[in-house]
C-alpha positions in Angstrom: 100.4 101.1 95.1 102.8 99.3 92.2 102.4 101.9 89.1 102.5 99.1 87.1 99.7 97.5 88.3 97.7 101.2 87.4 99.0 101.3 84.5 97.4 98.9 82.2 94.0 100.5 83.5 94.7 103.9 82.4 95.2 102.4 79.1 92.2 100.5 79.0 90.5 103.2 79.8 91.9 104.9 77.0 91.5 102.7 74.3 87.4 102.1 75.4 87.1 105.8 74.3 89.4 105.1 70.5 92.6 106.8 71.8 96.1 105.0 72.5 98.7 103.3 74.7 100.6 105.9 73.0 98.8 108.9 73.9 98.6 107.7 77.3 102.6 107.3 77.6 102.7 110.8 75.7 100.7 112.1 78.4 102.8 110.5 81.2 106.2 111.6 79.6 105.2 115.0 79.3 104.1 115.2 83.3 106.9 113.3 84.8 110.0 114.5 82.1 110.0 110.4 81.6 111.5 109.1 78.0 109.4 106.5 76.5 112.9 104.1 77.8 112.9 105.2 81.4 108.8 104.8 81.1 109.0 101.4 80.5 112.0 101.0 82.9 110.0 102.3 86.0 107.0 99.9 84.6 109.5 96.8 84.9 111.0 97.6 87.8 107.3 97.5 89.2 108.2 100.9 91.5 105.5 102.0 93.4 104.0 106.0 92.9 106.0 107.1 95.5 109.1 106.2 93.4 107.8 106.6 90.5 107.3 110.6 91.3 110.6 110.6 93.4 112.7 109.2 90.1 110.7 111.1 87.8 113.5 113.3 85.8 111.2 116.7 86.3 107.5 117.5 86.4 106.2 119.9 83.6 106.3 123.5 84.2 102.6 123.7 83.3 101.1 121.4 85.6 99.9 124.0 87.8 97.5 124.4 84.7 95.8 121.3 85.9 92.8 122.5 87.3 89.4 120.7 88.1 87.3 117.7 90.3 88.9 114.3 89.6 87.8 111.3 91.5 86.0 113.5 93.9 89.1 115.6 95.0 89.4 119.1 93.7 92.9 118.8 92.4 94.2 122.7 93.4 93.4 122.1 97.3 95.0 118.7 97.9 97.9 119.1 99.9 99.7 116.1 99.9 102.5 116.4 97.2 102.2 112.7 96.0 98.6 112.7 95.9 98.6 115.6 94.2 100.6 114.2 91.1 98.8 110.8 91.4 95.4 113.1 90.3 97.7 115.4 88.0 97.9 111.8 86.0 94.1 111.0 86.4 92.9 113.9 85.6 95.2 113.6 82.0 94.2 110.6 81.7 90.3 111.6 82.0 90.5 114.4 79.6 91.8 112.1 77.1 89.5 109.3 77.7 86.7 112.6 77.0 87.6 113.1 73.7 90.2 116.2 74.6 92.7 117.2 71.8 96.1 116.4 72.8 97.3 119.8 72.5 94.9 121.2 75.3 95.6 117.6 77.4 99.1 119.0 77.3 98.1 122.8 78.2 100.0 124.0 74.8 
């Protein structure tokens, strides 16, 4: 799956609940250590997730934090490492399109 192709539906899924494209790339640069340049590289370059994970500069020491059900998968027992980051994002994603503050999005 092309994260590029995912990508424009995270953000409509944002902005249906009055957040931003900006708060969704927040939210992606602080998981995958990504700078709002190399972001927008990866999206240009049309990399898939597996890529997109593998090139990503270094996941955020908190992301154990994420906890919970997303997309009918309880995120702490899925084993398979990309998986696993693929629901790290739509889980983010989720909380913000909730209504969650940034600041507990971001486990601060």
């Amino acid at each position: 799956m092309i994260f590029a192709g995912v990508y424009p539906h995270y953000i409509n899924k944002a902005e249906k609940k009055n957040r931003t494209k900006a708060e969704v790339d927040e939210i992606i640069c602080w998981l995958t250590g990504y700078t709002l340049e190399s972001l927008q590289n990866q999206i240009d370059t049309k990399v898939d997730f597996e890529t997109f994970f593998e090139q990503a500069p270094q996941l955020n020491e908190n992301v154990s934090k994420i906890k919970g059900v997303i997309c009918g998968y309880r995120i702490e027992e899925i084993e398979d490492p990309l998986m696993k980051k693929v629901r790290y994002l739509d889980k983010l994603i989720d909380e913000l399109a909730k209504g969650k503050a940034m600041e507990k999005i971001l486990r601060k």
